[in-house]
C-alpha positions as CSV (number, residue, x, y, z in Angstrom):
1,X,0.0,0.0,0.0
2,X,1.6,3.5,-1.1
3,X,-0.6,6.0,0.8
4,X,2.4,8.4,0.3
5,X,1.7,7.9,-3.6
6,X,-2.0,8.3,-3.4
7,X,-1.9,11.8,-1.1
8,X,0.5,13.1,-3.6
9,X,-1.5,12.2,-6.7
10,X,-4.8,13.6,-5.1
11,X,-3.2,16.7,-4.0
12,X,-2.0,17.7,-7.0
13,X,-5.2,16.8,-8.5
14,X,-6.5,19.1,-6.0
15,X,-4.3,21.9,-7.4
16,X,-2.9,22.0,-4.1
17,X,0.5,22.9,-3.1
18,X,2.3,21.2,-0.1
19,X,2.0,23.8,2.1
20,X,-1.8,24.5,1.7
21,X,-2.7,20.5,2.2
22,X,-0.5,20.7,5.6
23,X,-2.5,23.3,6.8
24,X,-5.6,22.4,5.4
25,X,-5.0,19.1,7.7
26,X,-3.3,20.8,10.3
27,X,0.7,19.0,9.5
28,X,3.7,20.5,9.5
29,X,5.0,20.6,5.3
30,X,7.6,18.4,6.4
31,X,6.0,16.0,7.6
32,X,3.4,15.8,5.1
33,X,6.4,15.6,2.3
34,X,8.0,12.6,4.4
35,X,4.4,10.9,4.0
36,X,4.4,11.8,0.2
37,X,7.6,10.1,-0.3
38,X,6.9,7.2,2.2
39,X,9.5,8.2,4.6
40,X,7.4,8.0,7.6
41,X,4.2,6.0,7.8
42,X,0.9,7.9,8.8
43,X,-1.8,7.2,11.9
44,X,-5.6,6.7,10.9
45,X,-6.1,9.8,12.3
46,X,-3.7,11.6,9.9
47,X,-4.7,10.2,7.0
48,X,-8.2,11.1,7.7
49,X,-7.5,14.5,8.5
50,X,-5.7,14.8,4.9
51,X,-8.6,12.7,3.6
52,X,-10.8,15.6,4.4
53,X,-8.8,19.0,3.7
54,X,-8.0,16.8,0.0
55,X,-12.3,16.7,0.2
56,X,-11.8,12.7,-0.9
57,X,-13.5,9.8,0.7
58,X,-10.7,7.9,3.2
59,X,-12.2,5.0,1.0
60,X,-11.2,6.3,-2.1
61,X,-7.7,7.6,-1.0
62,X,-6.9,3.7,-0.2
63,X,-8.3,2.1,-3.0
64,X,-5.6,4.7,-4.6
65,X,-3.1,3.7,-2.7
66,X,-3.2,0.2,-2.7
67,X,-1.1,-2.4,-4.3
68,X,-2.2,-4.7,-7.0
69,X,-1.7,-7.8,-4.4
70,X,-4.2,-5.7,-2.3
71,X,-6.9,-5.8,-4.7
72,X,-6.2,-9.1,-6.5
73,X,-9.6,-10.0,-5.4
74,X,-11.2,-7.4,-8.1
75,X,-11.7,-7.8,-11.6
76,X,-8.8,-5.6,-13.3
77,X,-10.6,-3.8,-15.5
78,X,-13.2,-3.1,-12.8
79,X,-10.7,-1.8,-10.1
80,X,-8.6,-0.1,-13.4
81,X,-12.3,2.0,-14.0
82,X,-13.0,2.8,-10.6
83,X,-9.3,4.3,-10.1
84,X,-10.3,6.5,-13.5
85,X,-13.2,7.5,-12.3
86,X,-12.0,8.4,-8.7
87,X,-9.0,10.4,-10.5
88,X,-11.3,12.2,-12.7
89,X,-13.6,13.3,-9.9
90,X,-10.4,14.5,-8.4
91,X,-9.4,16.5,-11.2
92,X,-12.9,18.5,-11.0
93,X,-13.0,22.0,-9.4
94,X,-16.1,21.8,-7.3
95,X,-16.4,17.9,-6.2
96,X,-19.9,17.1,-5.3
97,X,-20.3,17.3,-1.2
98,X,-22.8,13.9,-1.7
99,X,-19.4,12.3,-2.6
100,X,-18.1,12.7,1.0
C-alpha cells in the first residue's frame, strides 16, 4: 500500500500545493512531504485529516493507494475504472459534497 503515492497524486489533482494541504489538515510541510515520499508512515487519524482537507472519501484515498496484491480479489478492468473514475472526480474543481 503507497498511501504516500496516493496523497501526492490527489493533491496535486486538488491543485494544491504542499504547504496548503498541511495546513488544510493541520501538519507540518515536512511532515506531510515525508508521507508523500513514504518516509514515515501515517496514523488513521492523519490520513483522515488529509482525507478531508483533500475533500476525498478515506475510501477512495486507499483504494488509490493500494497495491495490485491488495486488490487481486477485483476484476482488473473493474478496479482499473473505478481508479479513472476516482481520478477524474479529483481532477474537478467543485467535487460534489454527496461524494463525502
Amino acid at each position: 500500500m503507497n498511501v504516500g503515492q496516493a496523497i501526492k497524486m490527489c493533491r496535486s489533482r486538488r491543485g494544491l500545493s504542499q504547504a496548503e494541504l498541511a495546513q488544510r489538515a493541520d501538519c507540518s510541510v515536512s511532515y506531510l512531504s515525508l508521507l508523500e515520499n513514504n518516509q514515515r508512515d501515517p496514523t488513521l487519524s492523519t490520513v483522515e485529516k488529509i482525507a478531508m482537507a483533500l475533500r476525498v472519501p478515506i475510501g477512495i484515498l486507499f483504494f488509490l493507494a493500494a497495491d495490485q496484491n491488495d486488490i487481486s480479489g477485483i476484476d482488473k478492468e473493474l478496479a482499473g475504472q473505478l481508479a479513472r473514475t476516482a481520478l477524474e472526480l479529483l481532477s474537478e474543481s467543485s467535487p460534489q459534497s454527496s461524494l463525502l
